[in-house]
C-alpha positions in Angstrom: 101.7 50.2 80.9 100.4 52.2 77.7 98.0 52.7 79.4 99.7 54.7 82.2 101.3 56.5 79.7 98.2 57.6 78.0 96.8 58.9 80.8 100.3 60.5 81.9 100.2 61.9 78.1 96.8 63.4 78.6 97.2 65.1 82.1 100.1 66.9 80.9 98.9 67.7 77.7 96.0 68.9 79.6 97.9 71.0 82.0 99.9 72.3 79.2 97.1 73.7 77.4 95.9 75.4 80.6 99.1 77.1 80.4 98.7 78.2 77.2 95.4 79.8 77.9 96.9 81.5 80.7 99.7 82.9 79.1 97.3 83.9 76.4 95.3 85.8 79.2 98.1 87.7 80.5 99.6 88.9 77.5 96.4 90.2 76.3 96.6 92.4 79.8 100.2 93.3 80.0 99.5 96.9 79.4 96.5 96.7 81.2 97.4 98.9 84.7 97.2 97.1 87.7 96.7 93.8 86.2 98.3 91.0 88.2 99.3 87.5 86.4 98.0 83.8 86.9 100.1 81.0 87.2 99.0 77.2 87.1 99.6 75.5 90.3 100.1 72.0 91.1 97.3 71.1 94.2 97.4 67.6 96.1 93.8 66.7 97.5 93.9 63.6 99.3 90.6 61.1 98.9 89.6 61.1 102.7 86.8 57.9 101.9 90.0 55.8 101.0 91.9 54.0 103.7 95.5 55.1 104.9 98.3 53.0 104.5 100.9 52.1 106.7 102.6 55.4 106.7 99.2 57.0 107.5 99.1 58.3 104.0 95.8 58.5 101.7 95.3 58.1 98.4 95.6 61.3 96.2 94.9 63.1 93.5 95.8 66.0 91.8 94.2 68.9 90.6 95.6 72.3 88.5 94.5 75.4 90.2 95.0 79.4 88.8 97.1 81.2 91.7 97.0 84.8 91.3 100.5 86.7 91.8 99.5 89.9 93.7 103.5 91.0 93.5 103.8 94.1 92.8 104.1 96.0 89.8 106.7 99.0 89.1 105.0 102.5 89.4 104.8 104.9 86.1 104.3 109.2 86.6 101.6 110.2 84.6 101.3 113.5 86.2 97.7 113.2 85.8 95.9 114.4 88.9 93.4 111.4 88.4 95.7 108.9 87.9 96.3 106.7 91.2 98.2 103.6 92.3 98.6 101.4 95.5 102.0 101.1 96.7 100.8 97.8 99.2 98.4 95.2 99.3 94.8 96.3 98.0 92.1 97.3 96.0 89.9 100.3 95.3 86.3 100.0 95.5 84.1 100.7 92.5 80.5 100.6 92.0 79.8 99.0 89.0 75.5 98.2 87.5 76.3 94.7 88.8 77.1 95.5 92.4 80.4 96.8 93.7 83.8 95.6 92.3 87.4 95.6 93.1 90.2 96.9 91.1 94.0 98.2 91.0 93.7 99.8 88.2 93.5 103.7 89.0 93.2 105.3 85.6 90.4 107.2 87.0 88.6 110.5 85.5 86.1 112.9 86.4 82.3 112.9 84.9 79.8 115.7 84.2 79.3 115.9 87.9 82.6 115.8 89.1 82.6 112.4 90.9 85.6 110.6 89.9 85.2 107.3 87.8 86.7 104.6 86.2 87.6 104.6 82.3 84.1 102.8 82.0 82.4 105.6 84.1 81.8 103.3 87.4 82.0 105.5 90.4 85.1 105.3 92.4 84.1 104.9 96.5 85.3 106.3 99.5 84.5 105.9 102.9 81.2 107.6 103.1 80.4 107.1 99.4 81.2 108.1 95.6 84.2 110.5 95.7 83.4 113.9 94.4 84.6 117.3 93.9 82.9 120.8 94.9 81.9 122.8 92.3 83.8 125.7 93.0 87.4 123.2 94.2 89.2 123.5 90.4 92.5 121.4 92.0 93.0 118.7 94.9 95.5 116.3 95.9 95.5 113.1 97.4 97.7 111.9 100.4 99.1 108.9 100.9 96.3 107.7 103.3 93.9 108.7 100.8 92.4 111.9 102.0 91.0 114.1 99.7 91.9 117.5 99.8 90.1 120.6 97.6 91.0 124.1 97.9 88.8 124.8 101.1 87.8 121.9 102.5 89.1 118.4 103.1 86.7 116.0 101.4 86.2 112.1 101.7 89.0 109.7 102.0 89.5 106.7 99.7 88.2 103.4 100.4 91.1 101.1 99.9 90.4 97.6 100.9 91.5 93.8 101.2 90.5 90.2 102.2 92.2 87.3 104.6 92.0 85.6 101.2 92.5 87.8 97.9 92.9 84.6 96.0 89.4 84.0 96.0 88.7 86.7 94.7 86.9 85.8 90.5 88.2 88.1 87.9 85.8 90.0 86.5 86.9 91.3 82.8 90.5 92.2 82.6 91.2 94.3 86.1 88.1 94.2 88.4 87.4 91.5 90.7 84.2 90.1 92.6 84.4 88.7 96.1 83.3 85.4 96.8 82.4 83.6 100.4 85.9 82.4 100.4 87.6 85.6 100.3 86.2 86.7 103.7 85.5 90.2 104.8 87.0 93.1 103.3 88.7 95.1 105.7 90.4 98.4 105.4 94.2 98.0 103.8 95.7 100.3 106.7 99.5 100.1 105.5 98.9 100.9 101.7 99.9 103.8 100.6 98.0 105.9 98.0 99.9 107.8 95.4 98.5 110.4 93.0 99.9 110.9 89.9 100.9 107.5 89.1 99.9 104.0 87.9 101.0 100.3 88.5 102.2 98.8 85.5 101.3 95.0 85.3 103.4 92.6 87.0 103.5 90.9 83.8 107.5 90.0 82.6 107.4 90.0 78.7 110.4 88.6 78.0 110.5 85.9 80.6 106.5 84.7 79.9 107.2 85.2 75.7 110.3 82.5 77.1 107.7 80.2 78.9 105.1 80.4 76.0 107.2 79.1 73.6 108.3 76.4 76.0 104.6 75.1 76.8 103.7 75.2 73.6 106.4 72.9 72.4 105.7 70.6 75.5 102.1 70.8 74.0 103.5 69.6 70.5 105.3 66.9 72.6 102.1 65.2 74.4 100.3 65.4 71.3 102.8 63.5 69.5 102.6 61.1 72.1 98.6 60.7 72.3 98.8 60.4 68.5 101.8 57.5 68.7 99.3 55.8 71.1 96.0 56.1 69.3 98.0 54.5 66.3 99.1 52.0 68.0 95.3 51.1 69.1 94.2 51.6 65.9 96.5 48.9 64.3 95.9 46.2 67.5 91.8 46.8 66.2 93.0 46.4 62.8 94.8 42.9 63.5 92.3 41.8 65.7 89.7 42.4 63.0 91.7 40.1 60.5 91.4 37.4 62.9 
């Protein structure tokens, strides 16, 4: 029975510390725009080399998997004419020096040649390439599907894409994201709506994740307490036995 209980004490000592690291994580990007939370799920995988019983069920085990919330966060007016956000499922596409990335984070600006980039200069894509400006176009807007428009000409439209599977996307640094072979193909996000002048806050709740910290951690506490009871009760059994 102790055991069980150790290894009860260390899963969920385990998992809490996960939790901790997580809630860690999003904190340090809560005022990061665009940035969308992780939460620690509870996965059942069952051990298909092990024979059924008589209900037809397997043996199983459990893992803890990060699940991405894509919900979406509350728009804030900048008024800033490079500042976008996504109202819908989505990403825009950046080019970054290790191949091209995914972000919701549309604090863009414009470089020396009047393409517009991201905060760390990558170039923001559109359909038919980097998004730039003419020389000569001093003010443009964006519409809602993207297209960008300069004083005399209508230029390229934004590429704003998504997967069958945006979990799979891996985090790369706090708000881009790489694909993997398990997020599919990207395909164009054709309900999403762009809007200029804007950003999307994190979906990050303050309050309520400051409320869960403080509650894992104590749960932390708890296990440990537990591990520690246990250990000295091994210690004193190899104690007596050494008497012996």
């Amino acid at each position: 029975m102790q055991q069980i209980g150790w290894n009860q004490a260390v899963y969920m000592g385990t998992r809490a510390s996960q939790e901790l690291d997580l809630l860690t994580h999003n904190m340090a990007n809560a005022s990061t725009p665009g940035f969308k939370r992780e939460l620690l799920q509870l996965w059942r995988q069952d051990s298909p080399n092990e024979p059924a019983d008589s209900m037809g069920q397997r043996p199983a085990y459990f893992l803890n998997v990060r699940h991405r919330d894509y919900t979406q966060g509350t728009f804030h007016t900048t008024d800033n004419e490079n500042d976008f956000a996504l109202d819908g499922p989505g990403f825009f596409k950046v080019e970054t020096p290790q191949g091209v990335r995914y972000t919701r984070n549309g604090q863009f600006r414009l470089n020396a040649e009047r393409q517009l980039v991201t905060r760390e200069g990558y170039l923001v894509q559109g359909k038919s390439g980097p998004i730039s400006l003419n020389a000569n176009d001093q003010n443009f807007y964006v519409d809602h599907e993207g297209g960008v428009h300069m004083d005399k000409s209508l230029g390229d439209q934004f590429a704003v894409v998504d997967f069958p599977n945006p979990h799979a996307l891996t985090q790369q640094g706090g708000s881009y994201y790489a694909a993997t072979p398990e997020t599919g193909q990207e395909t164009e996000a054709l309900d999403t709506k762009v809007r200029q002048g804007e950003v999307e806050e994190s979906n990050f709740d303050p309050s309520a994740e400051m409320v869960q910290l403080m509650n894992v951690h104590r749960s932390f506490e708890a296990y440990m307490k537990v591990l520690d009871t246990f250990a000295a009760k091994d210690r004193k059994v190899i104690e007596e036995i050494g008497t012996l």
